[in-house]
C-alpha distance (Angstrom), angle and dihedral (degrees) to the residues before:
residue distance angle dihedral
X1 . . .
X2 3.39 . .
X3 4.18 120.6 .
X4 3.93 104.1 -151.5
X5 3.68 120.3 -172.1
X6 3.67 123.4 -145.5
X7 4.05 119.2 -147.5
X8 4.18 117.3 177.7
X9 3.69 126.5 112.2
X10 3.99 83.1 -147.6
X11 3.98 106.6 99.3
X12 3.99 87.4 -156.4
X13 3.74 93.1 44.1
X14 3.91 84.5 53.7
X15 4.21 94.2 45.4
X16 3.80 87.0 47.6
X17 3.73 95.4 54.3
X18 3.80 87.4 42.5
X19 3.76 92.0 53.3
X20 3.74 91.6 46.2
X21 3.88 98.2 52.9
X22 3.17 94.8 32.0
X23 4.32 96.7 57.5
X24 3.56 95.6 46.3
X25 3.90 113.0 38.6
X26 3.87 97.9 17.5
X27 4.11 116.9 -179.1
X28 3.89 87.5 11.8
X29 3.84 89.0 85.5
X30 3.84 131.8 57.1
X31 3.39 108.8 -163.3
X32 3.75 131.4 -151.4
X33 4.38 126.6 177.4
X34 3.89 138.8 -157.2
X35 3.30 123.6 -179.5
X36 4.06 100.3 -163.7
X37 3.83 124.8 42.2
X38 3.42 97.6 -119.6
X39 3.96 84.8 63.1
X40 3.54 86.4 50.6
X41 3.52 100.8 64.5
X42 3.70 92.2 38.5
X43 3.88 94.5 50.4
X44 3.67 87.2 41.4
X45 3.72 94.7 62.4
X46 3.81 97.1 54.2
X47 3.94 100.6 31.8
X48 3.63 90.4 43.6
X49 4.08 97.3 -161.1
X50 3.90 126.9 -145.3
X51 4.31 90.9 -152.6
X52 4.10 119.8 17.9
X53 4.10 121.8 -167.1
X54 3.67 109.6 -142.7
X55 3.26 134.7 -155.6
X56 4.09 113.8 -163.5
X57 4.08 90.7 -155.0
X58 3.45 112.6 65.4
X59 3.90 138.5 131.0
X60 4.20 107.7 -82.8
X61 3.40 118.5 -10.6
X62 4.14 104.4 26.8
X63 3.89 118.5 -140.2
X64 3.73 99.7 -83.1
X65 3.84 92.5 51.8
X66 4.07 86.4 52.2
X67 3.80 93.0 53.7
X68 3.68 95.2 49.8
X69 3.85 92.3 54.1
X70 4.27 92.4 43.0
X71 3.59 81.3 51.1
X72 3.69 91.9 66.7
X73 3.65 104.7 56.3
X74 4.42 92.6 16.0
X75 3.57 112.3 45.6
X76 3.90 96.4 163.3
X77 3.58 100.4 64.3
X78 3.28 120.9 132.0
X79 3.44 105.7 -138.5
X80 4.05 121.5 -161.7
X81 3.92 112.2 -176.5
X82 4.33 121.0 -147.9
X83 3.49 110.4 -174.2
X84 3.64 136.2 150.2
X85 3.88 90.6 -144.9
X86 3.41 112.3 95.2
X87 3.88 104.0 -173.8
X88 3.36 129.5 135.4
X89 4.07 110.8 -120.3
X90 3.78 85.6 47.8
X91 3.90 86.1 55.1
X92 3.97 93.2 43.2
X93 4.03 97.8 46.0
X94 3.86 85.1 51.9
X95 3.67 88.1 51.0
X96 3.39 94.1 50.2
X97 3.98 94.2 43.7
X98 3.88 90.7 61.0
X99 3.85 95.8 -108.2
X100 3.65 108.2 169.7
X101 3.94 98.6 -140.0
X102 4.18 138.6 2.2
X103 3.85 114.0 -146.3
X104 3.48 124.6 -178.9
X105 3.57 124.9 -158.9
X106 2.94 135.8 -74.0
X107 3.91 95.5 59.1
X108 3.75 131.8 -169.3
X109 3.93 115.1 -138.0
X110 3.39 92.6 -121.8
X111 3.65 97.7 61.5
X112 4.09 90.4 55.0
X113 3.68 87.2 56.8
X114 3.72 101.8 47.2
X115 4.34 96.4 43.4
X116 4.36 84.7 49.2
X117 3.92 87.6 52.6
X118 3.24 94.9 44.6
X119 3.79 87.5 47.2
X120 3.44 92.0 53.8
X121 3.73 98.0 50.0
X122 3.93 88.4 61.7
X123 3.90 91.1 48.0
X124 3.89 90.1 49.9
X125 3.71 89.6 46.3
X126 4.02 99.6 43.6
X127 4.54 75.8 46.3
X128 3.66 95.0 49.6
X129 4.11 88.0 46.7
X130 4.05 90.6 48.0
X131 3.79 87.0 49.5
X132 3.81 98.5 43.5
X133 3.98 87.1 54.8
X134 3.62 88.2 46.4
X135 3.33 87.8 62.1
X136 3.40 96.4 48.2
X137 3.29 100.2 51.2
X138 3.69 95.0 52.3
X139 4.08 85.2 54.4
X140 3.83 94.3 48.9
X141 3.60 84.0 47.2
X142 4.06 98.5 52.2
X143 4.41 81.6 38.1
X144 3.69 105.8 46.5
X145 4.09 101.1 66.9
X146 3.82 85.3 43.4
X147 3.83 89.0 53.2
X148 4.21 87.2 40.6
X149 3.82 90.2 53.7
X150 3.19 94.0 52.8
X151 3.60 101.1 47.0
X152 4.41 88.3 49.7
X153 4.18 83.9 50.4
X154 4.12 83.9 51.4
X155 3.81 93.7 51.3
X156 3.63 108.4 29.9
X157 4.06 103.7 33.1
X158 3.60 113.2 33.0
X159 3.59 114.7 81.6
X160 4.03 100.5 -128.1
X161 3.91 91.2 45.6
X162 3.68 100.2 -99.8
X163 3.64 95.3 -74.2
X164 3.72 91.9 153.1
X165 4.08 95.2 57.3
X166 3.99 102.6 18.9
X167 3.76 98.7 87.2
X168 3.86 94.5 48.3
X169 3.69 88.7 45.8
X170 3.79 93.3 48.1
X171 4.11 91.2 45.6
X172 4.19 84.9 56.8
X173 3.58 95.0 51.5
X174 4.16 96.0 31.4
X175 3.32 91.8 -127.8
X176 4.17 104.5 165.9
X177 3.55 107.8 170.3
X178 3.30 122.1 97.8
X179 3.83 108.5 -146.4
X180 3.64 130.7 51.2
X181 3.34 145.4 159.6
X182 4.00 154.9 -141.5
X183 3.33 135.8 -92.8
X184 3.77 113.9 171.0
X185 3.82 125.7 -160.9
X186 3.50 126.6 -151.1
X187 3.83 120.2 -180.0
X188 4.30 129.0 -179.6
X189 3.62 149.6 113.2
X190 4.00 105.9 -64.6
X191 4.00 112.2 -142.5
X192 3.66 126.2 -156.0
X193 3.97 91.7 -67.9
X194 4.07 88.7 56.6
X195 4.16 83.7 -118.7
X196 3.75 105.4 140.5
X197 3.77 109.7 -124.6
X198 4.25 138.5 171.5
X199 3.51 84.5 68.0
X200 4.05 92.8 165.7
X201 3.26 95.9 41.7
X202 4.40 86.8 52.6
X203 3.67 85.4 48.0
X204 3.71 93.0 53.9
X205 3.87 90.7 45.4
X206 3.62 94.3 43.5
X207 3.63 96.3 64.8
X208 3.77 86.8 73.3
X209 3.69 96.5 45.0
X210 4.14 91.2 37.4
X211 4.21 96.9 97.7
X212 3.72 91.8 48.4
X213 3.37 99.6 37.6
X214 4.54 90.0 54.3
X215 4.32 84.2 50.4
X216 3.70 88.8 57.7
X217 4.04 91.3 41.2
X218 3.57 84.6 52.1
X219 4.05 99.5 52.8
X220 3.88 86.3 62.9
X221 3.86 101.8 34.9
X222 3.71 142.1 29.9
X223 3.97 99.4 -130.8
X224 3.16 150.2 137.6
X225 4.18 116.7 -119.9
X226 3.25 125.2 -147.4
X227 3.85 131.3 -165.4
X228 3.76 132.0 -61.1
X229 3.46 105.0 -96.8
X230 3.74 106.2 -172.9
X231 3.70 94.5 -58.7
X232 3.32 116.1 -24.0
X233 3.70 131.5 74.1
X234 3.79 124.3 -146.4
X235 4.19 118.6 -138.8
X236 3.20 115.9 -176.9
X237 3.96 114.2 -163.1
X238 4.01 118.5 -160.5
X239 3.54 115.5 -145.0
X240 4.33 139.1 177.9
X241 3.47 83.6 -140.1
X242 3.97 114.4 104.1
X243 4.30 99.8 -165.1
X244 3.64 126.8 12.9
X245 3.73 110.1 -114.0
X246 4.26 121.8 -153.5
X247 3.58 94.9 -90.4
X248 3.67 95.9 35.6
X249 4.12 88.6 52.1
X250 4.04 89.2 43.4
X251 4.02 87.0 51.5
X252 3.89 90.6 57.5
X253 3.65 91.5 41.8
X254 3.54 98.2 61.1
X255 4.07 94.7 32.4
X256 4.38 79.8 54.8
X257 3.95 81.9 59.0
X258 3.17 101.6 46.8
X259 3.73 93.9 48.5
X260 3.94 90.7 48.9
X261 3.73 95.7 47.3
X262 3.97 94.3 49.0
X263 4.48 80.6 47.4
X264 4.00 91.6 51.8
X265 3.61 92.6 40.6
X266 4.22 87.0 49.8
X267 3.61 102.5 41.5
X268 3.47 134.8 40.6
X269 4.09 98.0 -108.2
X270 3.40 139.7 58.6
X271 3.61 124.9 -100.1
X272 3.92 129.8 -152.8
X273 3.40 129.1 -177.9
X274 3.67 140.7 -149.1
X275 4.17 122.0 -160.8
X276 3.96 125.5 -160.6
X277 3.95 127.7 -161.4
X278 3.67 128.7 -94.9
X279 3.92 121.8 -74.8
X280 3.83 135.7 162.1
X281 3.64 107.5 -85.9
X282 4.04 93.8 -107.4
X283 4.59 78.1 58.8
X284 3.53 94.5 51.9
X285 3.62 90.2 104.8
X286 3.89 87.6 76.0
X287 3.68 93.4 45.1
X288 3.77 80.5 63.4
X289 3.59 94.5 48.8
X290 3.74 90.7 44.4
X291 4.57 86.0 52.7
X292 3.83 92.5 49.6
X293 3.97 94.0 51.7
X294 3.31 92.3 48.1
X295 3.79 95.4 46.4
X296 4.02 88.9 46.3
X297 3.77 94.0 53.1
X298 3.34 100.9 46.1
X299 4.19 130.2 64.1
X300 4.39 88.9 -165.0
X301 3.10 127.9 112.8
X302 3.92 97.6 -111.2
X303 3.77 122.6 17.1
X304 3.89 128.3 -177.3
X305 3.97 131.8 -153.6
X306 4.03 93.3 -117.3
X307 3.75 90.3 48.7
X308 3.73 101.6 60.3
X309 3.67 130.5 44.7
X310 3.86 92.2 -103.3
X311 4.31 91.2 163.2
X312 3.60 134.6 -7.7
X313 3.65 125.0 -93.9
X314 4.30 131.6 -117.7
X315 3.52 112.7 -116.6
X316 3.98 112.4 -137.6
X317 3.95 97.4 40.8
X318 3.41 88.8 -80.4
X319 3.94 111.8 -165.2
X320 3.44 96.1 -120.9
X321 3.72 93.9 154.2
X322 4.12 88.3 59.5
X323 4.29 85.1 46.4
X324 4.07 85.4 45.4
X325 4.10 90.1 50.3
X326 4.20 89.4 39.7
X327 4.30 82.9 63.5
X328 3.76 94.9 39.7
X329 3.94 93.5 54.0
X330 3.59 94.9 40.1
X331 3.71 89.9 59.1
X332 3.74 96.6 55.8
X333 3.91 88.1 52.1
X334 4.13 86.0 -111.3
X335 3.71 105.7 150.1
X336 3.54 113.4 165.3
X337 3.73 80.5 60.3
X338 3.64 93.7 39.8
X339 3.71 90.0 56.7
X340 3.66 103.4 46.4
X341 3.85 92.8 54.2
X342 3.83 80.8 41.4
X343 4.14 87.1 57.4
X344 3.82 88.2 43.9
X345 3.50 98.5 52.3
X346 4.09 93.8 51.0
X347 3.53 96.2 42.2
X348 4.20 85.3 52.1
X349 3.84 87.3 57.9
X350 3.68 94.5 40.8
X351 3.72 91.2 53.2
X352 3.79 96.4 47.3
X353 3.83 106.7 34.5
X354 3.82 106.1 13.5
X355 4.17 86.8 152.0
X356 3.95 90.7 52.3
X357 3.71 91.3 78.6
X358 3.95 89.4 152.0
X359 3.69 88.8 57.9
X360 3.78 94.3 47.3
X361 3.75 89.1 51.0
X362 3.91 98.4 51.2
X363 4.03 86.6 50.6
X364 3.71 93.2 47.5
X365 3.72 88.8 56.8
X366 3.90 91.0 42.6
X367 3.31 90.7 58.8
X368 4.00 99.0 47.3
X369 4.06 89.1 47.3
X370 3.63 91.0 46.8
X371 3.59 91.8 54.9
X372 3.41 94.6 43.1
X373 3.52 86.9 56.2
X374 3.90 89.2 59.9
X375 4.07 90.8 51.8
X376 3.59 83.9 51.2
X377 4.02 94.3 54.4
X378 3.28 88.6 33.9
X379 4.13 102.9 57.5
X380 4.15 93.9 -109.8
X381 3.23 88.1 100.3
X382 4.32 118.6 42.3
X383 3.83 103.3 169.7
X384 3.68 128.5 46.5
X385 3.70 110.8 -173.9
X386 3.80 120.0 -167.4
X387 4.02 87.9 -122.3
X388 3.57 94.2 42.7
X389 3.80 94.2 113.6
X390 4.03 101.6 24.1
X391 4.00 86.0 123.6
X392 3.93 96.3 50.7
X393 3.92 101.9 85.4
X394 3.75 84.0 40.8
X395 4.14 96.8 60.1
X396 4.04 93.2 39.5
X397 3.81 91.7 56.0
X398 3.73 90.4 41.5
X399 3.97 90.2 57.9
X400 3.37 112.2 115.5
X401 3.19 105.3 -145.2
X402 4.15 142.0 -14.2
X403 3.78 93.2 -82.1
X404 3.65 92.2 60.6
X405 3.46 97.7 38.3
X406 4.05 88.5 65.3
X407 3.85 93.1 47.7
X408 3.74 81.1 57.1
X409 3.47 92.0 52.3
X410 3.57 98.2 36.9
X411 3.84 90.1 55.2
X412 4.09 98.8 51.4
X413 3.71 86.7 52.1
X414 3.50 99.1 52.3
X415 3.62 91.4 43.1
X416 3.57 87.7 54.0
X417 4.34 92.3 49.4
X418 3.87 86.8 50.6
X419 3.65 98.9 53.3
X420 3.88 92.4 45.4
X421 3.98 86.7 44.7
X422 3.78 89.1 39.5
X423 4.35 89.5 55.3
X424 3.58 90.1 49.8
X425 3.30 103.7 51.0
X426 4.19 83.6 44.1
X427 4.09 83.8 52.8
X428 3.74 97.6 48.3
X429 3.41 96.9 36.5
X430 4.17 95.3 51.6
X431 4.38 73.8 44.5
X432 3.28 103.2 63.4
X433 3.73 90.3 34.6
X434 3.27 90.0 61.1
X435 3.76 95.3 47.4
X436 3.76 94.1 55.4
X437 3.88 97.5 46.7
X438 4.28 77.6 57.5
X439 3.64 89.4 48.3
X440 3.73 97.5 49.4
X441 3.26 97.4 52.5
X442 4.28 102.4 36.5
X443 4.17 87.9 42.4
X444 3.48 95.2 105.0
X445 4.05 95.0 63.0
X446 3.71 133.9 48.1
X447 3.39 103.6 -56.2
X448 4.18 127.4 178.0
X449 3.86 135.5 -175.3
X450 3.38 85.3 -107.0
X451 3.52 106.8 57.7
X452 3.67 87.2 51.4
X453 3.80 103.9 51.3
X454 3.79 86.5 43.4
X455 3.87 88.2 58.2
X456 3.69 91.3 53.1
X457 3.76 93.0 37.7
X458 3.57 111.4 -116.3
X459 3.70 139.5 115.1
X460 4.28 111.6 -79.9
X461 3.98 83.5 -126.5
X462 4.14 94.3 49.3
X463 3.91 95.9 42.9
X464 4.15 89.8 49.4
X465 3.78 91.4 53.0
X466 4.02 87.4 37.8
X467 3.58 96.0 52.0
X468 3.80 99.7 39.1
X469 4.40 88.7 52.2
X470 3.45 93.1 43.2
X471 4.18 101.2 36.7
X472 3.56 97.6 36.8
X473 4.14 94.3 -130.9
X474 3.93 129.4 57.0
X475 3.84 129.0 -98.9
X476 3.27 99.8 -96.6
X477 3.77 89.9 52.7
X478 3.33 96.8 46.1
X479 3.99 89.2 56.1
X480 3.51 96.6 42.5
X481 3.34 91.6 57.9
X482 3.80 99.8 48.7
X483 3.72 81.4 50.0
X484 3.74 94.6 60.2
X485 3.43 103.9 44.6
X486 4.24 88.5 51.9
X487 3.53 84.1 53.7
X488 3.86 101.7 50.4
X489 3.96 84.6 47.9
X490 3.89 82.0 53.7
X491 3.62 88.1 46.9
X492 3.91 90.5 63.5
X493 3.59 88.0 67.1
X494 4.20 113.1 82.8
X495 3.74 82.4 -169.6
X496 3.96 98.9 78.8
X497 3.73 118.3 60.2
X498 4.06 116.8 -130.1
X499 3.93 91.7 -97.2
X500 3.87 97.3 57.3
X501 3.94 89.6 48.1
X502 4.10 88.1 54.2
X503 3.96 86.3 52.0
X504 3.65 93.7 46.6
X505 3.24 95.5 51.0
X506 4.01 100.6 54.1
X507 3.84 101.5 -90.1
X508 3.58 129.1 99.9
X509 3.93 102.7 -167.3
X510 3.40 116.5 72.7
X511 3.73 99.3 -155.9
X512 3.82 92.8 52.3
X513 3.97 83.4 41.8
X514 4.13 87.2 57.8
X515 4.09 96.0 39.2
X516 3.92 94.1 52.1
X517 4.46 88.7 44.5
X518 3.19 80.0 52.9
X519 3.61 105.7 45.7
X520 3.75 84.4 53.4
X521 3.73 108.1 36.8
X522 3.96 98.1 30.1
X523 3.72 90.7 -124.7
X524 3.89 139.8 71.2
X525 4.12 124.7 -92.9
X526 3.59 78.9 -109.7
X527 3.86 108.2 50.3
X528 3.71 78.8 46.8
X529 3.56 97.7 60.2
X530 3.98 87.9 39.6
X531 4.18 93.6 57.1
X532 3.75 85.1 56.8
């Protein structure tokens, strides 16, 4: 349905148009007429037309007036001038007011009918567009907390941070900054201690309240929700900032209590919340950490990391950030960063208690048993025997000097990076070994990345970066080239026409079949078969 309005203070103008529109597209248009311009723009504001006639001369305000005053409240009107004025600054202001056609009287039919089709192809085009973003906006909106829940499982659950899945999360939702941090969300029925309890039955009612309650999160922060778990809700809030300075932290503070007054006041619980410092996103695990401290040792309404003694402090400004960093490259296998925090962190002790050589020695070892602890969690490492260090106390007190003792060190730790580098490359490698026996013998039907990495039991986005690091070429390359070289065995066989081969070999069109053999041979399945 069209609505078409109708602008001439000529009664058989207005009957003609009728006439017109009304013998070739019938109930498609509702029509509506004014005879002055002030009527016009009245009539225009309530009947809101797709298509308006205009005349230039009428009584008042003359046609281009009208337009310029529709414009203001209607600027998708398509406006079609009739006028028996054929001058030129009418004709240019027109132009430059976006009207779709100038007609001057006298007019054949045919001309009315062609300029409203061709009106109504841009309105159904400009409808189809609103409708296809619809569309997409609905999916984005049913998507993006999927996407969001899975980036807060990447940095707050998984033991190296995500690193695997965090930048393709954070290139779905644009996220650019580097540093965030956490804001965690408890919600229940206090009792007479103020400890939040029926947390099951609050995770069981939250699921109705969960969509609303993530719009309201989102009018006071910039984050990234995750899922109810139980009762508490994880937001995770990217920043450009790399520390939280006093006002900064005060700022959050208050915008927490804000959001968890407007919550309480909304919902029929109360909600607490605990914050953690700033980290880089692959850190934000211990921002989480940091939130759920605070929240646990604190009954108010709003409690932050710096506030509440969440861990204890090194005395001695000891690096622990460096120590923290050592740990964190050691369990993704990364030695040459491994050692040079490893070099930082003895030359720090040398420097500040070169005559506590005892000391030294009892960190040394820390260090080497802590990272053998993350081989151990981390596969490099598959049995732990109760004697399996009995000798190490021995060789660090037997070192004769400092020199030696850091070789020592040195050497566990990059014993301990190659057999956590040395199980991964085992794992990927028996991976994608696996994945290619699957393709080779599933090539000939439909087959899809996903299929694949779901029969070797890894995430479609993981197994495509896997397989591409590890093969040297993508999936689909991979594939298409298995498919080729079945078919040009096929080929060999004068037996089987060209369309069974493309079937055979996992495609069913032939043409595409023919352009990809000969994308990667240079010649047709044909010639192919015809140089044999």
């Amino acid at each position: 349905m069209y609505r078409v309005l109708i602008a001439d203070d000529e009664g058989i103008m207005l009957e003609a148009l009728k006439n017109i529109i009304t013998a070739n597209f019938g109930n498609e248009c509702e029509l509506a007429f004014a005879k002055t311009g002030r009527a016009v723009v009245e009539l225009a504001e309530s009947f809101r037309p797709d298509i308006a006639f205009m005349d230039i001369q009428m009584p008042g305000i003359n046609g281009i007036q009208a337009i310029k005053e529709i414009r203001k409240f209607n600027s998708s009107v398509k406006f079609i001038i009739i006028t028996a004025y054929d001058k030129f600054d009418y004709a240019k202001e027109a132009i430059n007011l976006g009207v779709l056609e100038y007609l001057t009287k006298p007019i054949k039919w045919q001309m009315i009918v062609d300029v409203l089709e061709r009106a109504m192809d841009q309105i159904n085009a400009e409808r189809k567009k609103r409708s296809d973003n619809l569309k997409i906006q609905e999916k984005l909106e049913t998507v993006i907390p999927i996407v969001e829940n899975g980036l807060i499982n990447s940095m707050i659950l998984k033991e190296d941070g995500g690193s695997n899945d965090l930048s393709y999360y954070r290139m779905l939702l644009d996220v650019r900054q580097q540093y965030a941090y956490v804001v965690l969300i408890q919600f229940g029925i206090p009792n007479e201690e103020g400890i939040l309890t029926t947390p099951v039955g609050m995770s069981v009612k939250a699921q109705s309240f969960y969509p609303e309650c993530c719009n309201i999160c989102k009018e006071f922060f910039p984050c990234i929700i995750g899922p109810i778990m139980t009762n508490r809700i994880v937001l995770a809030i990217p920043t450009d900032e790399k520390e939280q300075g006093y006002n900064e932290r005060i700022r959050i503070i208050e915008q927490a209590r804000h959001l968890m007054r407007k919550l309480s006041s909304r919902f029929e619980a109360k909600f607490r919340a605990g914050i953690g410092k700033t980290y880089q996103m692959e850190e934000m695990k211990l921002s989480y950490q940091e939130a759920y401290r605070a929240l646990s040792q604190s009954t108010s309404g709003v409690a932050h990391a710096d506030d509440v003694a969440v861990k204890g402090t090194y005395m001695g400004n000891y690096p622990d950030e460096a120590e923290r960093k050592l740990f964190q490259l050691i369990a993704k296998a990364d030695w040459l960063g491994a050692k040079q925090k490893a070099n930082e962190l003895f030359d720090w002790m040398i420097h500040n208690y070169y005559d506590d050589k005892a000391d030294i020695q009892l960190k040394v070892l820390e260090f080497v048993i802590w990272a053998e602890r993350e081989a151990f969690m981390n596969g490099g490492i598959e049995q732990y025997g109760f004697h399996s260090r009995k000798e190490y106390l021995a060789d660090v007190q037997s070192c004769p000097d400092y020199n030696t003792l850091r070789e020592w060190m040195l050497h566990k730790l990059e014993d301990v990076c190659r057999k956590i580098a040395t199980k991964r490359e085992e794992q990927s490698e028996s991976i994608i070994s696996k994945a290619k026996t699957y393709i080779d013998q599933n090539f000939s039907k439909e087959l899809t990345l996903d299929e694949v990495s779901r029969s070797v039991n890894i995430s479609p986005y993981y197994f495509s970066k896997l397989f591409k690091e590890e093969s040297g070429e993508n999936f689909i390359e991979y594939l298409t080239k298995v498919r080729i070289s079945h078919a040009k065995e096929l080929l060999k066989n004068p037996a089987l026409s060209i369309k069974e081969i493309c079937v055979m070999s996992g495609y069913s069109d032939p043409n595409y079949f023919s352009r990809i053999f000969k994308k990667q041979e240079d010649v047709t399945p044909s010639e192919y078969r015809e140089r044999l």
